[in-house]
Every structure is written in C-alpha cells, then in structure tokens.
N, C-alpha and C positions, 0 to 999 in steps of 0.2 A: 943111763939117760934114755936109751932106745927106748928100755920096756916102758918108763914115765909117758914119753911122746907115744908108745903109739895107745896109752891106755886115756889119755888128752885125746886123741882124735876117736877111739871109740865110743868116749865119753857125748865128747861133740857130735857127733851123728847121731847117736842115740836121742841127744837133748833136740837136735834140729828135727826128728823124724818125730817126736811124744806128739806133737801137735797133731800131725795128719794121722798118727795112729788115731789118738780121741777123736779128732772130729769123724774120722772112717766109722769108727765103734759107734759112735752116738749117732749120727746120721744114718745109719744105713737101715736100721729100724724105723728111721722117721719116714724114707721114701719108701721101704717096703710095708709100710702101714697110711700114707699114702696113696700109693698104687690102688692098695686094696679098697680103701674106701671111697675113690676118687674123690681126695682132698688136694687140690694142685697148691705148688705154691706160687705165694703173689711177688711182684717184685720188688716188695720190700723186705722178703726172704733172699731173696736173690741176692738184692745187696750186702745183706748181711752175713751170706756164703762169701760174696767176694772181700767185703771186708775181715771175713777169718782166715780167707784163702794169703790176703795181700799180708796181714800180720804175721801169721805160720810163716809166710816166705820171709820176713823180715827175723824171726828169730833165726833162721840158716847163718845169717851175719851177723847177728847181736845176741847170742847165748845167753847176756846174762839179762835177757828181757822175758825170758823161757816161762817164771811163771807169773806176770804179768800179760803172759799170754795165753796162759793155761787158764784163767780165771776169766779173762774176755772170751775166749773162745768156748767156754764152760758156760757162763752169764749166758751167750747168745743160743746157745742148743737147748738151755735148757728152760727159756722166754721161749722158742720156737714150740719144745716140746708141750709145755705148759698149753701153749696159746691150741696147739693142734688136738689136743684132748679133751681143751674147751671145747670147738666149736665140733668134735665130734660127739662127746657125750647132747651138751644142749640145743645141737639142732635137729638130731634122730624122733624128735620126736615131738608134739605141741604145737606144732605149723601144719595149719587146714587152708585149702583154698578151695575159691567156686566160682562160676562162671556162667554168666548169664548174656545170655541175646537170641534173637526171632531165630525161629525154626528154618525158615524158611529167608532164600534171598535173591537176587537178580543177578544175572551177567553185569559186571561196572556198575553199579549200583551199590556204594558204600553201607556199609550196615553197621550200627554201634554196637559194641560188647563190650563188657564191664566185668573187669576184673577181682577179686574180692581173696584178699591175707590175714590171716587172723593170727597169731600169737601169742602161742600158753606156757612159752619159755620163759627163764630167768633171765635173758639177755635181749638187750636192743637189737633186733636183725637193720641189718646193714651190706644194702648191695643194690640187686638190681630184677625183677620178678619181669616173667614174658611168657607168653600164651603161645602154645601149639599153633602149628601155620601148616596148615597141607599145600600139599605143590597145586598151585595157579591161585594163591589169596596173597593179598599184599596188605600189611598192618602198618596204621599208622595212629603213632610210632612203634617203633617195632616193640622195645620194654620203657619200662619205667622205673626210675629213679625208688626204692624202697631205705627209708628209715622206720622203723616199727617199733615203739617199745613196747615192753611186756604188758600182756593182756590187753593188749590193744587191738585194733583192725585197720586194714588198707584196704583204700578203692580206689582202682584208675576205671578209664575210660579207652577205648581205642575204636579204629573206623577201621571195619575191615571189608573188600575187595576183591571180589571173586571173577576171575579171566575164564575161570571154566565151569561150566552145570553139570550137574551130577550127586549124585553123594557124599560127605563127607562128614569123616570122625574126627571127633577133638581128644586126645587120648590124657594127656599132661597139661599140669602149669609146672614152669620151669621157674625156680629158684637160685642166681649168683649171690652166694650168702659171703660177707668176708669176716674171717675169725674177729676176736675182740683184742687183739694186738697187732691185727692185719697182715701178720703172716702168710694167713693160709686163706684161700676160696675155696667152699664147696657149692659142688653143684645141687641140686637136690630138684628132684621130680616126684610132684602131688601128683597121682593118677586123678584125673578129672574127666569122665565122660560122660560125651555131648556130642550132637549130630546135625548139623546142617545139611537142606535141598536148597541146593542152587539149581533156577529154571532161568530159561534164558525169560530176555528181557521184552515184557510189558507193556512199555512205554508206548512201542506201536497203535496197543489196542486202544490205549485213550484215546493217543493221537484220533487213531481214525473216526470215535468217538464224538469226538468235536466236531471233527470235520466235516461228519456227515449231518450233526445236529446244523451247522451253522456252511451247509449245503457247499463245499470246497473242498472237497476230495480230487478235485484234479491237482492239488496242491503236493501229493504224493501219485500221482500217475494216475490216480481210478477214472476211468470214462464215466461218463453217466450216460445210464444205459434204461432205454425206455421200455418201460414192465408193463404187458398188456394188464390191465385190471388193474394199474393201479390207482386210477381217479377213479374208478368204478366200485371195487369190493368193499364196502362199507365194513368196520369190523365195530367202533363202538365213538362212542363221546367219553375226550377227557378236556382237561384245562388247559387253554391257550398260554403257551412258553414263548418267551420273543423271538425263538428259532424257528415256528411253524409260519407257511404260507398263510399269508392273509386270507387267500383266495378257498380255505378250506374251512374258513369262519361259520360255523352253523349260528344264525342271527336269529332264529327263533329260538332255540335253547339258550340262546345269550339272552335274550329280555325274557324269556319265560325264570329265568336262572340271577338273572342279573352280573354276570359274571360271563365274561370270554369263553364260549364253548369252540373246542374246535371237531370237524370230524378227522377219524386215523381210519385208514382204507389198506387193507392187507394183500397181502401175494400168495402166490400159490406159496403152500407148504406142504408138510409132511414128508417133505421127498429126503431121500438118501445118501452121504456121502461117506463114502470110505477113503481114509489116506493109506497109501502102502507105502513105507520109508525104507529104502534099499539100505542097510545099514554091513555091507560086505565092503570088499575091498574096492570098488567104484566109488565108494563116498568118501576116502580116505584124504584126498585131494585138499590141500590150503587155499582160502582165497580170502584177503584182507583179515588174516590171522585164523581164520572160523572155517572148519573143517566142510565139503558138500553138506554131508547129512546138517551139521547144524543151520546152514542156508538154509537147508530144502524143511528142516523142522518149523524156523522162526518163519518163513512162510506158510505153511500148511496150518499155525494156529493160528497164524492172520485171516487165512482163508477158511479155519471151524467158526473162528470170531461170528463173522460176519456172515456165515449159514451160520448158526443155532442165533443170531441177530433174525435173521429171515424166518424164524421159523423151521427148520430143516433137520435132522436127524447126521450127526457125526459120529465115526466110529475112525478106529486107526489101525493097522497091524504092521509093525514093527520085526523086521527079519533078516536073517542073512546066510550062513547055512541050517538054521531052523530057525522057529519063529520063535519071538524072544518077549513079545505082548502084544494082545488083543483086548482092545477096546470094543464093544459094541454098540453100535449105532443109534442113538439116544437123543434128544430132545434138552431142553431147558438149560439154565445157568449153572448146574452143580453138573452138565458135562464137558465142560473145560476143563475143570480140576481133574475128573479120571484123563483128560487126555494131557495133561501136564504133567499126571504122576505117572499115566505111559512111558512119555517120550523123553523126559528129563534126564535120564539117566543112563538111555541110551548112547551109544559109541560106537564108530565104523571101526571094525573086525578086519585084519588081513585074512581072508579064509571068500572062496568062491560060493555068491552068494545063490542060493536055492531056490531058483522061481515056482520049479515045478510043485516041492513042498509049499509055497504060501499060497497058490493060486490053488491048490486043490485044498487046503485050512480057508479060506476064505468062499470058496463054494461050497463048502462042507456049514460053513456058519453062518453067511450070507446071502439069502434064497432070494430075498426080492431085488428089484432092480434098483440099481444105485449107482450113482456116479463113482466108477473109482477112478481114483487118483494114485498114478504109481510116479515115485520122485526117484532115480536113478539117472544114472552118468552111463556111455557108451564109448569103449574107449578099442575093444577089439570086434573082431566077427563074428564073436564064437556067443558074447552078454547081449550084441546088439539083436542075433538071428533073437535068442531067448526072448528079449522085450518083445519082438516085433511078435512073434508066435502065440506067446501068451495074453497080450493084449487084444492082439487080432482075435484066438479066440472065443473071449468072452465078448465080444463088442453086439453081439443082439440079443444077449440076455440083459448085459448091464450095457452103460456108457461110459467104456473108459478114456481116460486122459491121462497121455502121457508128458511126464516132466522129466526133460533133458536140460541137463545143467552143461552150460560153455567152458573151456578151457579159456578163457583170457591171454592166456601166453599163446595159444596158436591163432588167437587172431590179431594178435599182437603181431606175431612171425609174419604172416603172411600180409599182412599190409604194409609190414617195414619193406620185407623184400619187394613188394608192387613198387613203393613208392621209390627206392633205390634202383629197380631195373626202369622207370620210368625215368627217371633224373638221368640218370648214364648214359639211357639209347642202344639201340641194338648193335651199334656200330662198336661203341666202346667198352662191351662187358668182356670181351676178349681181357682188358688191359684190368680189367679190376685188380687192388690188392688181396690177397691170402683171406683176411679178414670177413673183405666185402663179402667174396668169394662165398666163402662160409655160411656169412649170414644172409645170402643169396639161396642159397644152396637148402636151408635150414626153411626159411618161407615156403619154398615149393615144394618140400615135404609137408610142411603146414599145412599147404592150403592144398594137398592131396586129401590128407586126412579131411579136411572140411567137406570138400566134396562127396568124402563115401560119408561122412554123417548126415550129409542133406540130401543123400538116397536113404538112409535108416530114416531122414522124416516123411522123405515120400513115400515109404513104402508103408508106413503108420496109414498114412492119411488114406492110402490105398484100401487100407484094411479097416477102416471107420473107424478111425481112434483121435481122437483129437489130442491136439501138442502142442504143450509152453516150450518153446525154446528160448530162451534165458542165461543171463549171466549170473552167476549164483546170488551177488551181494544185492541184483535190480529183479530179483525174482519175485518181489511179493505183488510187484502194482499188475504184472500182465497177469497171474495168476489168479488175481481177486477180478479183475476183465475178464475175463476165460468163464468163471464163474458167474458174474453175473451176466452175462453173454447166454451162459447155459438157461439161466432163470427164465431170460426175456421172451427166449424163442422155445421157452417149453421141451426143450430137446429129451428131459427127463420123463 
C-alpha cells in the first residue's frame, strides 16, 4: 500500500505542477519577445494571465479538471501568441505620418498643427496617435482617438502653446497601436522632422500701432513728447485716414485733387541705436514667470519698433562671456526680422558675463555715434563698478543708456519691514515675535542693498550715462519715454 500512496501523491504533484510548467514554457518567450520589441501587454492580457493563474490553482484541488485546464490554458497562450505576432509582423511596416503647421510662432499664442496617418497595412489600426511636445508647449488635446482601415488616412487637428522662445525640433509622431485581439499595445515612432521659432510675443507692437494712429498711447504709459520740427518738416502729401489731425488738412491739394489730402511732416532721422542684452548670470532672475533677459528683450523690440517707426537705424549685440550675435545698425521693415532672429533664441547663461570683450566688439564695429543701450541687472560690486566703468567710458563718443532692472522682492522687503516697524513704534520692537523679528531684520538688509544701487545710479548719472530704472514686467513704457525724450532734445 505505501509504495501505491506515495506513487498517488507523485502523481498528484506532478499533475498540479504540468500547468505552471506550460504556462512558464509558453510565456516566457512571449515576454522575452515582448521586452525586445517593446510590445507591452494590455489588460486584457492581464486578465487572461489571471484567469490561467486562478484555474492552474484550482486544478492543485481538482485533478481530475487537469486537462480541461491544459486546453484553456493552451486556447489562451496560444490567442495571446497568435494575436502578438499579428501586430508585430503588420504594424513594422506600411504606417507613414506627417505634420504640418507655421514655422514660426509666439509666446501664449496657440498655433494650429495638423496631424496626418496613413495605412498600407492589412489591418484596421486601433488606438491612439500623439505628436512630439518639447518641454514649455502644451497641446491641446494632447492625442487623438485613431481608427484607420486599410489604405486609408487620418487627420486630426491640435492647438499648440509655447511658454518658451527659442528653437525647437519636432523629432516623432508617436503611435499607441492595440493588437487585433487586444492583447497586446505597441508603441511605434514615425521619425518626423520639423522645426519651430518661437519669438516672444507681438502683440505689443500692434498695440502700440493703434495707439499711436488713433493718438492714446498714454493708455500704456507713453508720454507725448513734443518733437521740435514736427509741425514744421514737411516730408510729402498722402490720403486723409480718420486718424489724421484735421488741423494738417492741405485744402488746396484737396480741391485741386478733389479728394482729402493731408500733409505728414517728419523728425529727425538717421540716427543710431544700439541694444546690448547682458545675457550672463545677471539676467538669470524670474519675474511673473519670464526670465530679466526676456523682460529686458520684449522691451528693447518695443523700443527697435518705434525707432526704425522714426526713421532711425537699429542694431543689437547680444553677450555674456562672449558674444553670442551681432546685429548691425540698419534702417527699414526687414530690420526687425534680423533682430528677432538675433534675439529669439537667445538664453541667460550661469557663466560671468564679459563687458570688457562686448564694449571693445562693439567699438571695433560701431564707429559712429549711437545711442547705446545696455540692459543688465546689478546685484554685487564687482558687475556694478564693470557697468559703471564701461559706460562711463564711452559716454562722449556715443550716448549711452543704462537699463537696470528692480528686484521686486527687495522692495517688497523693505517696505513690509518700514511699514511693521512703523505700526509697532520704537517703544515696542524690543517685544516683537521671532518672526517679525526676522522679517524686520530681512527689510533693512533690503533696503541697504537699495541704497548702494541708488549710488550705482548716481554715479552713472555722474558719468553722463543716462538710466531706466524699472521693474522688469513695467519696463517697456519708461523705456520707449527715455527714447523719445532722447529724440525731442536732440541729445543724439
């Protein structure tokens, strides 16, 4: 009887183990071929593991269910297999995609792109197709829903969303394909290249565009500022628009002409401006998401705008510990675009930035007299002596003008702390809490630092440099004032 019982329990083990042998033996190929061709499974794979898992376990107590489970568990490996050699043979190949939208686009300024799937396979694709995203774009929606049959094509549409300027490469469209028994998902990437310039955003310049046609530019800060010559320099006759002064009505061209002539009377021109954009670790700084340099960029083409608007000659050089582009000092409507393709892709550097290389690149290229404009942050003694030296300088060959951009958090500090050691009284700052303490403590370092920056602007002004002091996000309106400030009084 022994040797009978224990050739029963050999038996038995053996019959409870046959299942997890096969499914081992048959599976372990299917994820090591898997693995390789990154085919993941879906979870209706999943299930289907656990329904072989829960059955195998059920034959451990019902032996004589062994091969009604050898056959389920057989049926499902071998649908699994079937299914994952489908969608590996007929998706490797016959799937094209392509991608279309503007070259070019704005800061927060949605832009359309249009997706495009085409299929030369024998099988309906089934899943989900989504377009390459570089870090700072947000798509909307992010993929799209894909049913495609054979020899057919797909088009979505998407709005995409760029936080940051600069260049950028579109490398893939991305494919979530799912087998034709739903097994298995493969992923699948079409190489698809394409290149987007993001420039910051435009919208300004219309603005100000209007504004000026329809004479309400104090509506963004600009002063109006009174231009000798300008009721005086006659430059030509064109057509009365409902934005012109009445008062400039030429009445003998109007009934010689029969038609509304007005006269347009010009300002000085020709004159010169150079921007220098400190793009070192002084610009590195955040203020309402947008980095100094980008402040101090989206002001400086506000302020090309409206010189090469005037008449006037812009140029840029862009630098930090060497110089990274030069613009030259040009005239008409096709010099915005070199200064947009300058400056656009520009980025502040951790690396100590090199005055004395841009200031001798820029008298080495820039002989005649021109307004520069240097846009830099001053934060120790060592960058502030540098500005003040080098501006000072040049200050009677050219006319420069310095742009110092504000920390907002230290005048934040130093006014909280005013206004808390004001409220408490001298009697009771003994008693403050830990806190106050602190943020007491914190303001009058504050507003130390302030004070040695309002010796770096008197010691500018000392040296005939003129200076925007500005908070970086309110920097454009005193800047374009500065400017035409400089026009009025001929300072050039």
């Amino acid at each position: 009887m022994e040797p009978i019982r224990q050739t029963a329990q050999e038996t038995f083990q053996y019959a409870s183990a046959l299942p997890w042998l096969i499914i081992a033996a048959a599976t372990m190929p299917l994820v090591l071929a898997a693995w390789w061709t990154k085919i993941f499974p879906s979870r209706r794979w999943v299930i289907a593991l656990a329904v072989i898992a829960v059955v195998s376990t059920l034959n451990v107590f019902f032996p004589a269910l062994l091969l009604a489970v050898l056959v389920l568990d057989g049926l499902l490996i071998l649908f699994a297999s079937i299914d994952f050699f489908l969608v590996l043979v007929m998706t490797s190949g016959g799937i094209t995609a392509s991608r279309s939208h503007s070259r070019t686009g704005s800061i927060g300024v949605p832009m359309e792109s249009r997706l495009g799937v085409e299929n030369r396979t024998a099988i309906t694709l089934v899943g989900h197709v989504r377009d390459d995203l570089p870090d700072g774009f947000r798509s909307d929606p992010m993929d799209h829903p894909l049913r495609l049959p054979p020899l057919a094509e797909f088009s979505a549409t998407r709005q995409l969303t760029a936080f940051r300027r600069g260049a950028f490469q579109l490398h893939h469209v991305y494919l979530r394909l799912e087998s034709p028994l739903r097994f298995w998902r493969r992923h699948v990437s079409i190489p698809v290249e394409s290149r987007i310039n993001v420039y910051p955003d435009m919208k300004q310049m219309s603005d100000y565009a209007l504004l000026a046609r329809t004479d309400r530019l104090s509506l963004i800060g600009v002063r109006r500022t009174r231009r000798i010559g300008q009721d005086s320099d006659f430059e030509r006759l064109r057509d009365y628009t409902r934005d012109d002064n009445y008062r400039h009505i030429d009445w003998r061209s109007t009934a010689r002409r029969r038609k509304l002539t007005v006269k347009q009377f010009q300002t000085d021109q020709s004159q010169r401006v150079v921007f220098m954009l400190d793009c070192g670790r002084m610009m590195t700084n955040l203020c309402e998401g947008l980095s100094l340099l980008d402040h101090a960029l989206n002001a400086s083409l506000m302020m090309a705008y409206v010189a090469l608007h005037q008449g006037d000659s812009v140029g840029m050089l862009c630098f930090s510990d060497t110089v990274h582009a030069y613009v030259p000092p040009r005239g008409g409507a096709s010099q915005m675009n070199r200064l947009l393709q300058a400056g656009f892709d520009q980025f502040p550097r951790m690396v100590e930035s090199r005055y004395d290389q841009a200031f001798v690149y820029l008298q080495n290229h820039c002989k005649r007299r021109s307004l520069i404009t240097l846009a830099t942050n001053v934060i120790d003694e060592v960058n502030a002596a540098a500005v003040v030296d080098y501006l000072g300088n040049i200050s009677g060959k050219h006319l420069p003008l310095g742009i110092l951009l504000r920390d907002r958090g230290l005048f934040d500090a130093a006014d909280t702390a005013v206004a808390r050691a004001e409220s408490a009284g001298p009697s009771t700052l003994g008693g403050l809490a830990t806190a106050e303490r602190r943020t007491l403590y914190r303001g009058v370092a504050a507003a130390d630092i302030l004070i040695w920056r309002q010796q770096v602007l008197r010691d500018l002004e000392q040296r005939g440099v003129l200076c925007v002091d500005a908070f970086p996000d309110e920097l454009t309106a005193p800047l374009v004032n500065q400017y035409l400030e400089i026009k009025a009084q001929h300072l050039l």
